[in-house]
N, C-alpha and C positions, 0 to 999 in steps of 0.2 A: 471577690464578690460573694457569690455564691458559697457556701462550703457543707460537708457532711461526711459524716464517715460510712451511713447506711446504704447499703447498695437494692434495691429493687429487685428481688428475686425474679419477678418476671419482665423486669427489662433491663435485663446483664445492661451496668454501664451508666445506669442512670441513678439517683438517691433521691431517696423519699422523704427528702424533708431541705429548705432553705432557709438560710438567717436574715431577718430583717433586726432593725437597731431593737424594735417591739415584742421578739420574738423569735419563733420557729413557728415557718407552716409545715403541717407535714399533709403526707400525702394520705387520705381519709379512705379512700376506695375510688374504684375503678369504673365505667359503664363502656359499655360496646351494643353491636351487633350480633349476633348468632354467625358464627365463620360461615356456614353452610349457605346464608341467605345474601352472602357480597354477589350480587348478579354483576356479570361483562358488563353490562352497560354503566359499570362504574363512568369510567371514561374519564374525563378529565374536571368532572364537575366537584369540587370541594365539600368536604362536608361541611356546615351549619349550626350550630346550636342554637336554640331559642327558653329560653328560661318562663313556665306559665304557674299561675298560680291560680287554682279553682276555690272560688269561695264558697261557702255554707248558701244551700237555695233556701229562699224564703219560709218560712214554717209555714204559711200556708199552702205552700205548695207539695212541701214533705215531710213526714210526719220528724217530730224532733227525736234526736237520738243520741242520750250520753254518747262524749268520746271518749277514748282510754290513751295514755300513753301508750307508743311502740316504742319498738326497742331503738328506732333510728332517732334521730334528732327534730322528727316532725311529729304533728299530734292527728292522726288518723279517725275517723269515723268508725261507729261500732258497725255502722250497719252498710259494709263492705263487702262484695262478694266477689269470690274468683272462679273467673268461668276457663274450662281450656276448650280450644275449639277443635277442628277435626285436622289441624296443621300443628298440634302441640305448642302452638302459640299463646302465652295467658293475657287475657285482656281483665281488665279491671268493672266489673257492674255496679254502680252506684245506683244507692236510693236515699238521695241526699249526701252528704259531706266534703272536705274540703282534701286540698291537696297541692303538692307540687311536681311540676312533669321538667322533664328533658327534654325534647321534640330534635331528632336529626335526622338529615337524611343522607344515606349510604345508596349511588347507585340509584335504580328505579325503586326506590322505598323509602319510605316516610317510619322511621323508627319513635315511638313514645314510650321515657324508660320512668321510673320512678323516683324521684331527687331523693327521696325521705328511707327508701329503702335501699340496701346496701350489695342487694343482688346485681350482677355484673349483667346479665342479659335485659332486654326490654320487656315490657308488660304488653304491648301491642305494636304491630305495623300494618303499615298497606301500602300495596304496590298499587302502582302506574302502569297501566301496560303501554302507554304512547309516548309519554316522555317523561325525561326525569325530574322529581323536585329541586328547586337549584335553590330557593329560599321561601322565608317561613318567618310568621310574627304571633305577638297573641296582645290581645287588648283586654288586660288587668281587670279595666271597665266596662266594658259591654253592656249596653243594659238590654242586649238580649240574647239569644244562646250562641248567638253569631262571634266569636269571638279569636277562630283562627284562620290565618292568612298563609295561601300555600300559592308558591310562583315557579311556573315548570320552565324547561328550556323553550317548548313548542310557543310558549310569549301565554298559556291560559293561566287564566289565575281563577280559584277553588277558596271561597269562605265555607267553614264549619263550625260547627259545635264541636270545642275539646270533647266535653262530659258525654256527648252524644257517642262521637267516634271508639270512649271509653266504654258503650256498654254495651256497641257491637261488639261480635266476635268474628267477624268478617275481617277479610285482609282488602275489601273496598270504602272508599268512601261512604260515608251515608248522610244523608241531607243535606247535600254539598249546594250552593248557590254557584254556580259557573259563570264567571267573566271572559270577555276578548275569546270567545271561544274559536278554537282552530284559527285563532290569529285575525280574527275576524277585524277588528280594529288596528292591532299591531302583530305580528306574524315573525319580530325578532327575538329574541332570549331575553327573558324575565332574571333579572343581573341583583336585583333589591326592590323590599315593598315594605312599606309603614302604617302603623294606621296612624291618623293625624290623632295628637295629643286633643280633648276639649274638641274633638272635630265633629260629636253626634253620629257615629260609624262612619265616615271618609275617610278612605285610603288610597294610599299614591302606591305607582307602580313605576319603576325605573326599568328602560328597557337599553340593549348593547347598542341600540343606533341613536343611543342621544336624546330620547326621548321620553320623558317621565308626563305620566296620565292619571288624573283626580280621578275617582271613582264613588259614589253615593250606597253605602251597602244597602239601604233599602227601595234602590230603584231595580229593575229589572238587568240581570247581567245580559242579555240576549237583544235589549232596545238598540238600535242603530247608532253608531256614533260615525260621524265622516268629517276631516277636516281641511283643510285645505294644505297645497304641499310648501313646504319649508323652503321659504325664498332660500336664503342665506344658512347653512348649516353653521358657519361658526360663530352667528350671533341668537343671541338668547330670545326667543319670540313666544308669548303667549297666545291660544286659540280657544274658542268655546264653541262647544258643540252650540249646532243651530236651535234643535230641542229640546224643548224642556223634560222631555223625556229619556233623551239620549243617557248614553251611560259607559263610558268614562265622560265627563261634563266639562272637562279642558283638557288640551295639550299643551305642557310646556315642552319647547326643544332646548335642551339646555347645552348642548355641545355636541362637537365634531366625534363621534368617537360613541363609545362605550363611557355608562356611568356605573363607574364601579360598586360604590355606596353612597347610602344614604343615611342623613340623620337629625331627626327634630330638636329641638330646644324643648324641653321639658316643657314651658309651658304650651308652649305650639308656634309663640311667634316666628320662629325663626326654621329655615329650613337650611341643611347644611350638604352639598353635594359632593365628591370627589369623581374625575373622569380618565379616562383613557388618553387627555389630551396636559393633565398635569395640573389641571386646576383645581381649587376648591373654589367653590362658589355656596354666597350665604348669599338665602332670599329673605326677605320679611313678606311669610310666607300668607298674610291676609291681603296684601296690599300687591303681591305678585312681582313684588319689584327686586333686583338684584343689588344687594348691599354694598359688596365686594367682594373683590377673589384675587387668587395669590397664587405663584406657582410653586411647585416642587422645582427642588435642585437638577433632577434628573430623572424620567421618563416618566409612568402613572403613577396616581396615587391610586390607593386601593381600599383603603379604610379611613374613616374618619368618625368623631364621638363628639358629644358638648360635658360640659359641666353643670354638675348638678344647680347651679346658681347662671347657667348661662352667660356664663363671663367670657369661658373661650372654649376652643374647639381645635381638638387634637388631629393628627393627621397623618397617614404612615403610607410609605410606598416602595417603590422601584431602585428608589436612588439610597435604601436601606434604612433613613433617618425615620426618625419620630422628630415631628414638629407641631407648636403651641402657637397659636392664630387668637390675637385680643379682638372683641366685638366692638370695643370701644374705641378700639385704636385701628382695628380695620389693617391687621398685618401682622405677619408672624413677628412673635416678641422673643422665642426662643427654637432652639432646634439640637436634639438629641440624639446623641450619635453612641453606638453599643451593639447592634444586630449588624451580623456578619452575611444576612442576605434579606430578598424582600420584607416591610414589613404588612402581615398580613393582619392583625385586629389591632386594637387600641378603645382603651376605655380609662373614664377615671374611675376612683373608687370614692362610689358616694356612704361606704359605712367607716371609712379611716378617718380615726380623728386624732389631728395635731397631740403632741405629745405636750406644749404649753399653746395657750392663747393671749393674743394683747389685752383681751378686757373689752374687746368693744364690738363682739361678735362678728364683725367682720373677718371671712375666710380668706386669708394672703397663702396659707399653703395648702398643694392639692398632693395628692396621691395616684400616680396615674400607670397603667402598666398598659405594655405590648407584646406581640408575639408575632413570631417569624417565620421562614421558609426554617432560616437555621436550629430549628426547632427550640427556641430557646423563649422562655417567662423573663421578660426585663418588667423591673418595678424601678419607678422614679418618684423622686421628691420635687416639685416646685414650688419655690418659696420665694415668693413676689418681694420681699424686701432682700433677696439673696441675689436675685439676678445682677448681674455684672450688664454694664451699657458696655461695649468695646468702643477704644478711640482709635480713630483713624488719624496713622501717620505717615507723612509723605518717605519716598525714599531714602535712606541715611540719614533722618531727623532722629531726635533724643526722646525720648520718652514721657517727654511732658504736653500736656494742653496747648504751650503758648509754640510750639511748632505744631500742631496737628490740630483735628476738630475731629470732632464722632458724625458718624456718617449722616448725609440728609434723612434716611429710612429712619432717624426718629423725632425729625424736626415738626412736621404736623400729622393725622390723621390723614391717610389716604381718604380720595374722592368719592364721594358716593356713586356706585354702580361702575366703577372702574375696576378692571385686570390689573394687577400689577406682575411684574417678570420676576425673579428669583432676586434677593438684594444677596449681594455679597456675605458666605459664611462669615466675613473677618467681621461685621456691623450687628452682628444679630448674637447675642450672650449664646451659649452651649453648654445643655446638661451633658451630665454623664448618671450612666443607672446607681441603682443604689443597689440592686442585686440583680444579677445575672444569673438564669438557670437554664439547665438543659430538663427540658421536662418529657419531652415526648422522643423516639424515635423518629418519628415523620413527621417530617414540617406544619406547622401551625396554620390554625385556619381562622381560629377566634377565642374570647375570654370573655368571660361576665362574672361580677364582682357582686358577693350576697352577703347579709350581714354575718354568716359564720364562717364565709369558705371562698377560693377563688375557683371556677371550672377553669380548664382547659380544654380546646379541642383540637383534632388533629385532622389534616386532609382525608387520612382514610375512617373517621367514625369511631374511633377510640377517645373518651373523653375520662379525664382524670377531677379528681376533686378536693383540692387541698386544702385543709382546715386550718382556721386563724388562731394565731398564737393563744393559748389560754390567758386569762385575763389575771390568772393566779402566776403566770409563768413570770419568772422575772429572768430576763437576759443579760450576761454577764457583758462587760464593758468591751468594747471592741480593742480588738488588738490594735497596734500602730496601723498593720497595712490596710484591718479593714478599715478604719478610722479614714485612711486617705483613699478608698476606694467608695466609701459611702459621702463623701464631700465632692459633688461636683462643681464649688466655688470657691478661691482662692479666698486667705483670710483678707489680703486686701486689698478691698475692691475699689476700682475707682469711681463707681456708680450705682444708684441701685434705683430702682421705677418711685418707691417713696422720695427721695432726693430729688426726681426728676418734675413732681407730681405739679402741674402747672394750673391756673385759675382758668380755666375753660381751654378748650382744645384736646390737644394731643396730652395722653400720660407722660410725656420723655418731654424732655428740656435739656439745652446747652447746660453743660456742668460746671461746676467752678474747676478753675486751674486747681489741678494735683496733678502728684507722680502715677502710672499707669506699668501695669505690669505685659510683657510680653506675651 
C-alpha cells in the first residue's frame, strides 16, 4: 500500500510522504500545542479539529488594504498586527483581512493555530477553567460576527466571534453568547454540534444521553426551555419547546445511548446521526421525520460524513470497518475493511477528481479516506460501476446463478423510517484501501480534506498536514503488487450497480445467469 523510503526525523518510524496512483503526498508541516500548556485534565476527551475560514469584512466597515503574498500558501492582509500578551502567547489583531485557522482543543484549552503559516505552535488559546471543550464548528457564512460553536463536557455550549477572540489577547473568552448554561436544559456531555447548513444561525447540539437539541442563535441562550420526559428511550420522539421564546426550540431523542456524531447534507436537507447503540440514522431534517437507519457489524459507530452530491454517507466504528450507506437505496451498498482498530474520522474528498470521466457529468467515483485508533490515513476509491453485487450460494452448490440467488438486501429499497439489523458481510460488495499509512504515533481522532492538502489529527493535539501531489508530478506506473494492492475489485465481476440500474425502485436487480467468483 503505502510505501517510502523517508523517515520523519521527529517521529522515528513514521515517513513523510505516501503514494497515491496520482501522486505523492508529502508531509508539508507540523501544528501542536505548547508542551508546557497540556493541563491534567486532559483526560480522556479526544482532540478535535475544525477547519475556519475568515473572509475580507465589508469596505465599509474597514478601511481597504492592499494584500501581499506570504511566504506560506495563503494570501495574508497588509494590515495584520502581532500582539504578545503577558503569557508569551501571540494572538493575531485584525483590522480587516482574511484568513485561515486551525481550531483544537487539548485538555481544558481551546487552541487557534494558523493554517497559512508554517509555525508549529498556535497564534492564540483560551482556557476553560470549569470544563473541557469536547467540540467545536465554524459557519463559513455567518452573516454576523457569531460564527464559532464551542461544546464543553459540563453539556454549556459558547457562540463567538472567530475575528473577535483573534484580537483579544486574553486567554478568556470574549463576547461569548452562553447556551444550556450549567446544564440548565441538558446537564450531560456535549458529544457534537452543527450549525444547520441554509439554517439562518440554527444549530443542533448532540448530547451522551441520546438527545440532540435545535437552537436559534439569535434568541436568548438563557430563555427557559423545559420539555417533557422521554416515554420510550429507544424510540425516536420529537418535542418543542412551549415558548416562543424558549431556546433550544426542540428536542429530538434520537437513541438509547450516546450520539457519537453528527452530520448534515450539504444542502441542509438531510441530517446524518451515528450512536453508542450502532445505528446510523438519516433524518430529512425540515420535515423531522426519520428516513432510515442501518446497523454496524459490531458495537458503536463513532463517526460518520455525506458526500458532496449527497448521494451517500459513510460511516466508521467499533467493529473497525468503514462502511458506504446509498440515500436512494436506504442501506449500506459497500463496507471497507483495512484499519486494524476503531475507526475514528471518515470524510470524502470533495477536491479529488476522477482521473477520466464518462462525458456526462455525472460522479460514479468518490474519494473517501479514514482514520483510526491504529494510527493509520486509509484512502479509498469507490467506483459505482466497479462495485461487485455478491451471489448468494447455497451449501456445496457450484458457482453459478441457476443454483444460488444474490441476497434479498438488494431486491428493493428499504422502508421508509425503518432500522434495519446488520445484512450479512457475504451480500454487501467490499472495498479494500487504495493506500494505507501510518501517519501519527497516537491514535487518530479526525481528517479534513482542502483543496491543497489533507490534515490529520491525533488524540493528543498534534496535527500534521500533507500536501497534494503536484499537478506537474507525474507518477511512475505501479509495480505488480502495488497494481494489486490498489484494485479492490476483481477483473471479473459478476455484477455491477449500472447492470443492476432498474425503472423505478431499488438501484440492484436480479442479474442474469453468469459464472461468479469465490
Amino acid at each position: 500500500m503505502s510505501s517510502s523510503s523517508s523517515i520523519n526525523p521527529q517521529s522515528p518510524g513514521l515517513k513523510i510522504y505516501f503514494k497515491t496512483p496520482e501522486g505523492r503526498y508529502k508531509l508539508q508541516y507540523e501544528k501542536s500545542h505548547p508542551s508546557g500548556l497540556l493541563h491534567y485534565s486532559h483526560g480522556r476527551t479526544p482532540s478535535q479539529v475544525t477547519l475556519a475560514h475568515l473572509k475580507e469584512k465589508p469596505a465599509a466597515q474597514t478601511p481597504a488594504t492592499p494584500s501581499t503574498p506570504s511566504s506560506s500558501a495563503g494570501v495574508r492582509s497588509a494590515a495584520v498586527r502581532w500582539l504578545v500578551g503577558g503569557n508569551g502567547t501571540r494572538a493575531l489583531g485584525f483590522v480587516g483581512g482574511n484568513g485561515t485557522y486551525l481550531i483544537f482543543n487539548v485538555g481544558d484549552t481551546l487552541f487557534i493555530s494558523d493554517f497559512n503559516s508554517q509555525d508549529k505552535d498556535p497564534i492564540k488559546s483560551v482556557h476553560f477553567s470549569n470544563s473541557n471543550p469536547v467540540c467545536h464548528t465554524f459557519d463559513n457564512e455567518a452573516k454576523d460576527g457569531h460564527d464559532l460553536l464551542i461544546g464543553l463536557a459540563s453539556g454549556d455550549i459558547y457562540s463567538v466571534s472567530l475575528r473577535q477572540q483573534l484580537q483579544d489577547v486574553g486567554k478568556k473568552l470574549v463576547g461569548a453568547h452562553h447556551y444550556n448554561k450549567d446544564g440548565s436544559t441538558n446537564n450531560s456531555r456535549c458529544m457534537c454540534l452543527s450549525w444547520v447548513p441554509e439554517g439562518d444561525g440554527a444549530f443542533v447540539v448532540a448530547h451522551v444521553d441520546g438527545n440532540l437539541y435545535i437552537y436559534e442563535k439569535s434568541k436568548d441562550g438563557t430563555a427557559d426551555s423545559s420539555f417533557p420526559a422521554v416515554k420510550d428511550q429507544t424510540q425516536f420522539s420529537v418535542a418543542h419547546a412551549r415558548s416562543s421564546k424558549s431556546n433550544p426550540i426542540a428536542r429530538w431523542h434520537i437513541c438509547q445511548g450516546s450520539i457519537n456524531s453528527i452530520s448534515f447534507s450539504v444542502d441542509g436537507a438531510y441530517l446524518a446521526t451515528v450512536g453508542r447503540d450502532g445505528f446510523l440514522r438519516v433524518f430529512e431534517y425540515p420535515k423531522e421525520q426519520l428516513i432510515f437507519g442501518g446497523k454496524s457489524y459490531y458495537g458503536a459507530l463513532l463517526c460518520c460524513a455525506w458526500s458532496s452530491d449527497g448521494k451517500y454517507i459513510l460511516t466508521g466504528g467499533e467493529d473497525d470497518l468503514v462502511q458506504v450507506w446509498s440515500l436512494e437505496d436506504r442501506k449500506v451498498i459497500a463496507w471497507g475493511e483495512g484499519h486494524n482498530s476503531w475507526v475514528s474520522g471518515v470524510a470524502f474528498d470533495p477536491h479529488w477528481t476522477p482521473p477520466s470521466s464518462d462525458g456526462t457529468g455525472e460522479n460514479v467515483m468518490y474519494r473517501f479516506g479514514s482514520v483510526g485508533q491504529d494510527t493509520q490515513l486509509l484512502l479509498w476509491d469507490l467506483e459505482m460501476d466497479e462495485i461487485v453485487v455478491p451471489i448468494r450460494r447455497p451449501p456445496g452448490g457450484s458457482p453459478t446463478l441457476s443454483s444460488g440467488s444474490h441476497s434479498t438486501h438488494w431486491d428493493n429499497a428499504c422502508p421508509v423510517g425503518t432500522l434495519q439489523p446488520a445484512p450479512s458481510m457475504r451480500d454487501v460488495p467490499k472495498l479494500s484501501p487504495l493506500v494505507a499509512h501510518r501517519a501519527h504515533v497516537e491514535p487518530l481522532s479526525g481528517l479534513i480534506f482542502t483543496g491543497e492538502s489533507v490534515l490529520t489529527i491525533c488524540r493528543e493535539g498534534h496535527l500534521k498536514i500533507w500536501a497534494r501531489p503536484e499537478k506537474a508530478e507525474v507518477n511512475p506506473p505501479p509495480t505488480s503488487a502495488e497494481a494489486v494492492l490498489a484494485t479492490s475489485i476483481p477483473k471479473e465481476k459478476p455484477l455491477t450497480p449500472s447492470a443492476l440500474k432498474a425503472s423505478g425502485g431499488s438501484s440492484f436487480k436480479q442479474p442474469p445467469a453468469i459464472l461468479t467468483q469465490d
